[in-house]
N, C-alpha and C positions, 0 to 999 in steps of 0.2 A: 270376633266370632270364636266359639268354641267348638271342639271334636271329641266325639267318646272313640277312644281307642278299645273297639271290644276285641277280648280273647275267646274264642269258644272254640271246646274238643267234644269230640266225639264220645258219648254217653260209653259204647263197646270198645274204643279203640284211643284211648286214652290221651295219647304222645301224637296223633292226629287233631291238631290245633290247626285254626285261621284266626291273624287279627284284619280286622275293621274297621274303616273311619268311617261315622255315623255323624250324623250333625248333631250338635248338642246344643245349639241356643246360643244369644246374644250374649249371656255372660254365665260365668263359674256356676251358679248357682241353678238357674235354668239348666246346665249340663248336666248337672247331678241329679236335678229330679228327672231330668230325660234317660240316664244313663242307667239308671234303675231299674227301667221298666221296658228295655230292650226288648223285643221279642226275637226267639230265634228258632229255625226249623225241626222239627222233630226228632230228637236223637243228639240232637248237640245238646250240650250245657254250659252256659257260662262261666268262665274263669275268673276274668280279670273286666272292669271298663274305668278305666281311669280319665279324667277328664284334662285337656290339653287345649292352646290355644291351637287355632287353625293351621295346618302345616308343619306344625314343631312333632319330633320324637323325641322325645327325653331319653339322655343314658337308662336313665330307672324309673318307669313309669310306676308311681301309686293310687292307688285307688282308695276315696274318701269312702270308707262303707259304710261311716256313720259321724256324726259332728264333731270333728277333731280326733277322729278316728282313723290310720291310715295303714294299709297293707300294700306290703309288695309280695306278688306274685314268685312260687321258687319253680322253677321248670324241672321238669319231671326225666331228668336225667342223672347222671352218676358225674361227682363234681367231676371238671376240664379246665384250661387253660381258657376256653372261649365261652363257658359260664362263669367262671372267676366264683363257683361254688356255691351262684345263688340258686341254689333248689331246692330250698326252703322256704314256707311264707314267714316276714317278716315285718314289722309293723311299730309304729310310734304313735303315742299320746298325748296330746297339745292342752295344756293346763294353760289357768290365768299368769303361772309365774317360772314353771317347767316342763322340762317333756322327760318321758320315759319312752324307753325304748325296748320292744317285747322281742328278744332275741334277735343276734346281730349278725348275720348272715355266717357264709361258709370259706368265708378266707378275708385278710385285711383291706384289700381292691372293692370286696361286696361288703363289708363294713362302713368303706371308706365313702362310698355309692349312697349308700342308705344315708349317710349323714349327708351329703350333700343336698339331699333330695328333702331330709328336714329344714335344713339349711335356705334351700328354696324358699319354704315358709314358713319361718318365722325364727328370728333370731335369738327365743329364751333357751336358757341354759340346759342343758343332754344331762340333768342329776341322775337319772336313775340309767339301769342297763339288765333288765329281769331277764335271766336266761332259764325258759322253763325245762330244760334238760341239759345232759351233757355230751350230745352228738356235736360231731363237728359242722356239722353244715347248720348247728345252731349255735355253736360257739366259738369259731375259728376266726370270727369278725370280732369279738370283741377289744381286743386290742386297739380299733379305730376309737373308741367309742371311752375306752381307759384314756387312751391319749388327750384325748375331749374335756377330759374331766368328769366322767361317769361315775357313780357307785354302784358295784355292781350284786348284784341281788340275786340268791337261786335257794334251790330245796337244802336242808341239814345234811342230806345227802350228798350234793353235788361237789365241797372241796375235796371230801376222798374219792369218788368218782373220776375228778381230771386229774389228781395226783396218780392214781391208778391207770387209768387209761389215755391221757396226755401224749406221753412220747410216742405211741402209736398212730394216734389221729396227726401229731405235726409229720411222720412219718409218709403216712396216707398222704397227706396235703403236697410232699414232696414228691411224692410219685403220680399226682394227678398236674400236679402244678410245673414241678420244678422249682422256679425260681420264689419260692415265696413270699420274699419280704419283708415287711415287719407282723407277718403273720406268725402269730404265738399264744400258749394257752396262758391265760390271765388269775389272777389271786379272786377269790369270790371274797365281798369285802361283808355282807350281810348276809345269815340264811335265813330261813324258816321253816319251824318245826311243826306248825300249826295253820293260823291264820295270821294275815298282818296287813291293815294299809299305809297303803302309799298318798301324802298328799302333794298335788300339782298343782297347789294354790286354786282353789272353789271345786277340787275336780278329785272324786278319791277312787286310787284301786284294790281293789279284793285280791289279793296275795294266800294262795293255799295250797297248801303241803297235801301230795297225796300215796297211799300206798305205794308195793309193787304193784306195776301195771304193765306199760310201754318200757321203764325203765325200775329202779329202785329212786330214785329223783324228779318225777314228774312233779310238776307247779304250773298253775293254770294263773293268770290273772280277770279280774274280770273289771271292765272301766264302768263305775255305777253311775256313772250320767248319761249314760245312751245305752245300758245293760247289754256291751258287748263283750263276750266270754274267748279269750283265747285260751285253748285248749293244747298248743303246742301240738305232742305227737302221741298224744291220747287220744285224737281222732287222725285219722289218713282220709284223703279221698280223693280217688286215681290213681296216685302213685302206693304200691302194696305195702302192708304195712311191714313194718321189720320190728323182729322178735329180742326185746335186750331185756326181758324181765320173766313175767309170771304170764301165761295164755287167761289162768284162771283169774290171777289177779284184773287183769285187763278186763277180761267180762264183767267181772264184780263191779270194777270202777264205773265204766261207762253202765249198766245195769243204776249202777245212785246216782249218774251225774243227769241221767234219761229224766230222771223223776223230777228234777229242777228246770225249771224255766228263765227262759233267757230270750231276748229279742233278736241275737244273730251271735254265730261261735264262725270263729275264726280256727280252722284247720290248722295240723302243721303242715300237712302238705295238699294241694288242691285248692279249689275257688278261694278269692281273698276274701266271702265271708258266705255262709248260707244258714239254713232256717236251722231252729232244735226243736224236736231232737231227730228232725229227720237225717241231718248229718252224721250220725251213729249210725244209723241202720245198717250199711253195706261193709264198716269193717265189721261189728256186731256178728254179721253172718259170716265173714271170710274166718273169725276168729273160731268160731262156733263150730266151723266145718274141720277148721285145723284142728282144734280139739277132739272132736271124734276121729279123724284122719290118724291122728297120734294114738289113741287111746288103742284104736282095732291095731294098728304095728303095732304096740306092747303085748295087745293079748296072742297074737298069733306069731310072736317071738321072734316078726323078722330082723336078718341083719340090720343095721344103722343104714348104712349106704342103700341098700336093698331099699328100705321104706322111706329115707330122704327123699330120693328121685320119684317113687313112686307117687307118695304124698304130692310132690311136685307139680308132677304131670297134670293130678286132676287139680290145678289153684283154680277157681271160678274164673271164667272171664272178665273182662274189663277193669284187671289191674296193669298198672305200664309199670314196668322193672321185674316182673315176674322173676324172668330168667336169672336176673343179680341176686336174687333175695330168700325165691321161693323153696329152697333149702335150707337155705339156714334157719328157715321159719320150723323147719319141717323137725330139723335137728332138737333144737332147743326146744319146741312143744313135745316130743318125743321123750328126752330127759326128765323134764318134767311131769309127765304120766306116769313114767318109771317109779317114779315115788307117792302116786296115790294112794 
């Protein structure tokens, strides 16, 4: 017998999670089409429902969100020693003759995890390793994944990216972690400037480069056999977004990527997959609000700090990290008004 382990948080209250064991059916399959179609109470939303034999927790539970399609869930916290930095979603692609792997979590331990958990099913080769940005908590696992025999894949942007900001993020890792391991930032062996696919033997990915947004190095991939779009951290949801590029850029982006259709995107942070483009909508507006929030501190000249906090105070509800983030959001959308 099978079990869906569901995740579901609180719609207002984000880091307010309960998991579930739900019956799932007499075999794998049966769970997935049960596990789908979950109902839950009003005001919660679904995270995670990964499907499990009877009894068993897996170190790393994934969720199939579409045919050979698989996400792990990142928790909506600031990496520790007892998340091992997966608070990212992270996800793999099961081709006729390889797999690719869509960013590989937030330190070596949650790299090391996520392969295992491929590992589980199915024994073809880990060629690819797409890291669609250059945050640590999406690229501080790759090293599991190099060790593996990965080729690793990211935006034209992305090798001057972790040359530039590298020492800092292993930095980071030491102070959330400690001991780190053979946790290290890695050589990007491929980039792309444009578009490019990938083939997994019968199986191809959509590879594409895109402006400032979330970062200067955003890369989306999207798997054209089951038209699922990972979108890395071009989209947020739950966890607030954080500012490493252009506010305006980011509008724009998600404004053309609204207009394309797709059967489910995969978040970088929040549920392992949901509908498009209603998944935009809520950074959409948090972004929208920063930007006016920013623009009125330009025009009425206040101090930086002064209009940081303030901006602050009013972030909409029902983001979890607020307190971590919601300044720096405030800083960097403020700079860049500075120059309209």
């Amino acid at each position: 017998m099978w079990e869906i382990l569901l995740t579901a948080c609180l719609t207002a209250a984000p880091t307010t999670c309960e998991t579930h064991r739900r019956a799932g059916g007499a075999d794998y399959a049966a769970c997935r089409a049960r596990a789908e179609t979950q109902a839950l109470p009003a005001g919660w939303r679904p995270e995670s429902w990964p499907c499990v034999r009877a009894g068993e927790t897996p170190e790393m539970a994934v969720t199939e969100v579409a045919a050979g399609v698989f996400v792990r869930r990142g928790v909506h916290e600031l990496s520790t020693t007892g998340n091992a930095g997966a608070i990212a979603n992270a996800g793999f692609v099961i081709g006729d003759e390889a797999v690719a792997v869509i960013d590989s979590g937030g330190s070596y331990e949650d790299g090391r995890n996520l392969l295992a958990a491929i590992r589980a099913r199915t024994d073809l080769p880990v060629r690819w390793l797409i890291l669609t940005h250059m945050h640590p908590d999406h690229v501080l696992g790759a090293a599991a994944f190099v060790d593996a025999g990965a080729t690793v894949v990211g935006h034209a942007n992305l090798p001057r990216a972790l040359a530039t900001r590298g020492g800092s993020y292993i930095e980071g890792a030491v102070r959330a972690f400690g001991d780190i391991g053979a946790t290290r930032i890695v050589a990007v062996d491929e980039t792309v400037d444009t578009t490019r696919e990938i083939d997994l033997g019968g199986r191809l990915l959509l590879l594409e480069a895109h402006p400032v947004a979330h970062t200067d190095n955003d890369l989306t991939v999207r798997d054209l056999a089951t038209d699922t779009w990972f979108l890395g951290d071009i989209v947020f949801m739950s966890h607030l977004p954080t500012m490493d590029g252009s506010v305006n850029g980011w509008i724009a982006l998600l404004d053309d990527l609204t207009v394309r259709e797709a059967a489910r995107v995969v978040p970088g942070h929040g549920p392992v997959s949901y509908a498009w483009p209603d998944a935009a909508a809520p950074i959409r507006a948090y972004l929208a609000h920063l930007r006016e929030a920013a623009r009125e501190a330009v025009r009425e000249g206040r101090p930086m700090l002064e209009a940081t906090r303030a901006i602050a105070r009013r972030t909409p509800p029902g983001w979890a990290l607020t307190e971590a983030f919601a300044e720096r959001n405030a800083t960097v959308a403020i700079r860049e008004m500075e120059w309209e």
